[in-house]
N, CA, C and O of each residue as an XYZ file, in Angstrom:
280
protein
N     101.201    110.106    109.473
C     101.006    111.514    109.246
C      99.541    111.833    109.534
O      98.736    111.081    108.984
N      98.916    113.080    110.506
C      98.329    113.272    110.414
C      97.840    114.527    109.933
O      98.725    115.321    109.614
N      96.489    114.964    109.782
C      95.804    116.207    109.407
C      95.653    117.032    110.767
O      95.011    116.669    111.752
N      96.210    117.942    110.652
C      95.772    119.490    111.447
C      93.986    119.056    111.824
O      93.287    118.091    111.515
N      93.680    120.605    112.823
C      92.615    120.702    112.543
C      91.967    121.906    111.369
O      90.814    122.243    111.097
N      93.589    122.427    110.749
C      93.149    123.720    109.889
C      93.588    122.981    108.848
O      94.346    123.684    108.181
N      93.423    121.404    108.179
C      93.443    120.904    107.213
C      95.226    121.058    106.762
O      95.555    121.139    105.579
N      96.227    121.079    107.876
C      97.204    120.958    107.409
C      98.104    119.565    107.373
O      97.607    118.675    108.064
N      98.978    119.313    106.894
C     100.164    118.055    106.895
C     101.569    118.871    106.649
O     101.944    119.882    106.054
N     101.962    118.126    107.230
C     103.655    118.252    107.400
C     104.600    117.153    106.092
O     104.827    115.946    106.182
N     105.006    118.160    104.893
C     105.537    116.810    103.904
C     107.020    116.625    104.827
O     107.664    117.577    105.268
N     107.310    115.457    104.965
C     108.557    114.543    105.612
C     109.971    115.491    104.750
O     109.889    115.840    103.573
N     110.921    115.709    105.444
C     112.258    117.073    104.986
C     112.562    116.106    103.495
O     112.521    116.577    102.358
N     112.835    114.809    103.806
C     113.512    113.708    102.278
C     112.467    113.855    101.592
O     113.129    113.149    100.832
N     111.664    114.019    101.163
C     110.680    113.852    100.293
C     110.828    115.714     99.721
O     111.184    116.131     98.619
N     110.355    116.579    101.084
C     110.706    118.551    100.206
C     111.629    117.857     99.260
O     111.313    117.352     98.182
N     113.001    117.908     99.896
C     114.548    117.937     99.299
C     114.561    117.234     98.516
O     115.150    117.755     97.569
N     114.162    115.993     98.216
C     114.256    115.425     96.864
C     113.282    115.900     95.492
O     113.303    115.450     94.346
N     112.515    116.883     96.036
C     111.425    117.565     94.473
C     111.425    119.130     94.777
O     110.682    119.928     94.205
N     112.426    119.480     95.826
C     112.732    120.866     96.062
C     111.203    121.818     95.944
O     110.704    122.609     95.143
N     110.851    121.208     97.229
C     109.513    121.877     97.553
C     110.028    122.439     98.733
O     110.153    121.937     99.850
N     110.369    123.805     98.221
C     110.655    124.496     99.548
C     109.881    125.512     99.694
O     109.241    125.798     98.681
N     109.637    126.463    101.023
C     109.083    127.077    101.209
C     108.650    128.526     99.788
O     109.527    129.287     99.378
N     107.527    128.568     99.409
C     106.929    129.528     98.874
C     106.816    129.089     97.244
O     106.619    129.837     96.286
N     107.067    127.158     97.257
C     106.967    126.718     95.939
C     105.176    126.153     96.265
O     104.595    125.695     97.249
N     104.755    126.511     94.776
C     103.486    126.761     94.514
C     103.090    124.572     93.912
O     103.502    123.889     92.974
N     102.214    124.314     95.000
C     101.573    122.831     94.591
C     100.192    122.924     94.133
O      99.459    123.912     94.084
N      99.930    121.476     93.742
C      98.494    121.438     93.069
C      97.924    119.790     94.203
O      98.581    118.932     94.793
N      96.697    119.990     94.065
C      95.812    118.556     94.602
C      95.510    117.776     93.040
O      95.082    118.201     91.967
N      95.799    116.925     93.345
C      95.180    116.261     92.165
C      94.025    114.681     92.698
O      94.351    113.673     93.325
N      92.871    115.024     92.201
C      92.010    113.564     92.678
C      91.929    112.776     91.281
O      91.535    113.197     90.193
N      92.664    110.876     91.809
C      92.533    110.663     90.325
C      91.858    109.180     90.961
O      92.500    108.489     91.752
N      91.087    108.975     90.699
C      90.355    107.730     91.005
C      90.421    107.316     92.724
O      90.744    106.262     93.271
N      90.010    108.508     93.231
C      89.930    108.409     94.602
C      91.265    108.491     95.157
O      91.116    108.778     96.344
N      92.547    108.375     94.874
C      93.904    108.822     95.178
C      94.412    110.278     94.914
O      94.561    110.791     93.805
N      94.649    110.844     96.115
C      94.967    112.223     96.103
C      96.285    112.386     96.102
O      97.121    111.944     96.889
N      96.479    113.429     94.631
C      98.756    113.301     94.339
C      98.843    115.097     94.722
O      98.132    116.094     94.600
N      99.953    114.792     95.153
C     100.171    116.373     95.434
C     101.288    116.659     94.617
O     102.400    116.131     94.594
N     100.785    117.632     93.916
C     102.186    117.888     92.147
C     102.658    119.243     92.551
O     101.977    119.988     93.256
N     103.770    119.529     92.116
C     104.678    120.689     92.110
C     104.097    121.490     90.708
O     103.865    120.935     89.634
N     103.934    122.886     91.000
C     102.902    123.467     89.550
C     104.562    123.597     88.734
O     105.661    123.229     89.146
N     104.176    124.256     87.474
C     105.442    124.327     86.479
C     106.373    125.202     87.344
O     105.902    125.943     88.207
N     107.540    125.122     87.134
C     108.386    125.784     87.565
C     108.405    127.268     86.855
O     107.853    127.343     85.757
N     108.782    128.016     87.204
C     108.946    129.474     86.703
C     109.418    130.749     87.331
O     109.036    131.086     88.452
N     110.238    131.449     86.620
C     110.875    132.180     87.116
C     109.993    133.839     87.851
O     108.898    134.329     87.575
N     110.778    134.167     88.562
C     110.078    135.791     88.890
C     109.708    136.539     87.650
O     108.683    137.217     87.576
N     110.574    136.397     86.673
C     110.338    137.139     84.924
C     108.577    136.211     84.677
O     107.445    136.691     84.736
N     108.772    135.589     84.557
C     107.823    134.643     83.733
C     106.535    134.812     84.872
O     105.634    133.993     84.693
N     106.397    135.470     85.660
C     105.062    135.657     86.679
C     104.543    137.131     86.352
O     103.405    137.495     86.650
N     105.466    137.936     85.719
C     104.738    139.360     85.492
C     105.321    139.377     83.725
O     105.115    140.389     83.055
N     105.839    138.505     83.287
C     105.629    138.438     81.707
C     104.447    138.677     80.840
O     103.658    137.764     80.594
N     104.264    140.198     80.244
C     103.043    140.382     79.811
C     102.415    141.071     80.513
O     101.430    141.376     79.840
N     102.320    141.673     81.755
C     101.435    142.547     82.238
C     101.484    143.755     81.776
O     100.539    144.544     81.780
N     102.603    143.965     81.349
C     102.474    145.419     80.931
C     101.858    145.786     79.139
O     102.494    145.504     78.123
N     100.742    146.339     79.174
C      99.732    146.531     77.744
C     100.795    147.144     76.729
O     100.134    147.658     75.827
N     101.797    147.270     76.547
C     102.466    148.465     75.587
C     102.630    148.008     74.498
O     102.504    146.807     74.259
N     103.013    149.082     73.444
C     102.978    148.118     71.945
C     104.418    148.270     71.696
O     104.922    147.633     70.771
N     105.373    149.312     72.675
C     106.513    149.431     72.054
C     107.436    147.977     71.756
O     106.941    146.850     71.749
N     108.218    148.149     71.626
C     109.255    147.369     71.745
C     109.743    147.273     73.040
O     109.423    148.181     73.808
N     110.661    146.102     73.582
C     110.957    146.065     75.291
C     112.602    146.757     74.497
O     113.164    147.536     75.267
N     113.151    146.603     73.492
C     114.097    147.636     73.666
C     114.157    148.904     72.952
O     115.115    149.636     72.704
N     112.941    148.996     72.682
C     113.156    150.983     72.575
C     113.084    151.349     74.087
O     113.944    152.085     74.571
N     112.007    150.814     74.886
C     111.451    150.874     76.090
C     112.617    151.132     77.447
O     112.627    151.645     78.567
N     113.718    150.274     76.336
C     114.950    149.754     77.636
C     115.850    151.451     77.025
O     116.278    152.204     77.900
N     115.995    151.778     75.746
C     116.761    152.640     75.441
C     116.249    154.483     75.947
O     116.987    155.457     76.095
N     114.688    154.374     76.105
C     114.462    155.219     76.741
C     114.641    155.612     78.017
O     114.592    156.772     78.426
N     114.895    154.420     78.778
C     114.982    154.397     80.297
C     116.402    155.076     80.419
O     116.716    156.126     80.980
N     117.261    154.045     79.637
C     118.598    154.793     79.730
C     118.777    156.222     79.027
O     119.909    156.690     79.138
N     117.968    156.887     78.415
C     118.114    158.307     77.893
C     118.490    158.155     76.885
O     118.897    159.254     76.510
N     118.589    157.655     76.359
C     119.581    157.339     74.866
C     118.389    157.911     73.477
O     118.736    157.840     72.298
């Protein structure tokens, strides 16, 4: 395997498919005594990436009962 000249590598398809590193899954570098590991970050859902952005004090279901008019 080699390095790009824009610092890229190609991970081998058996290796994605067996830790389901597929396109637009988020990795980490790790340097641990001069050996470089390449880790899969925590898994997490689309909910759990904007969990909390919103400042409000209501409740998420008064919030949900207003939406619906109720």
């Amino acid at each position: 395997m080699n390095i790009t000249t824009k610092g890229q590598v190609t991970i081998p398809k058996e290796i994605r498919d067996k830790y389901g590193l597929d396109e637009g899954v988020e990795v980490d570098f790790i340097d641990e005594e001069g050996i470089v590991k390449l880790i899969k970050k925590g898994t997490s859902s689309p909910i759990d990436k904007v969990y909390g952005i919103l400042k409000s004090k209501e409740r998420s279901d008064d919030v949900v009962e207003e939406l619906r008019g109720r």
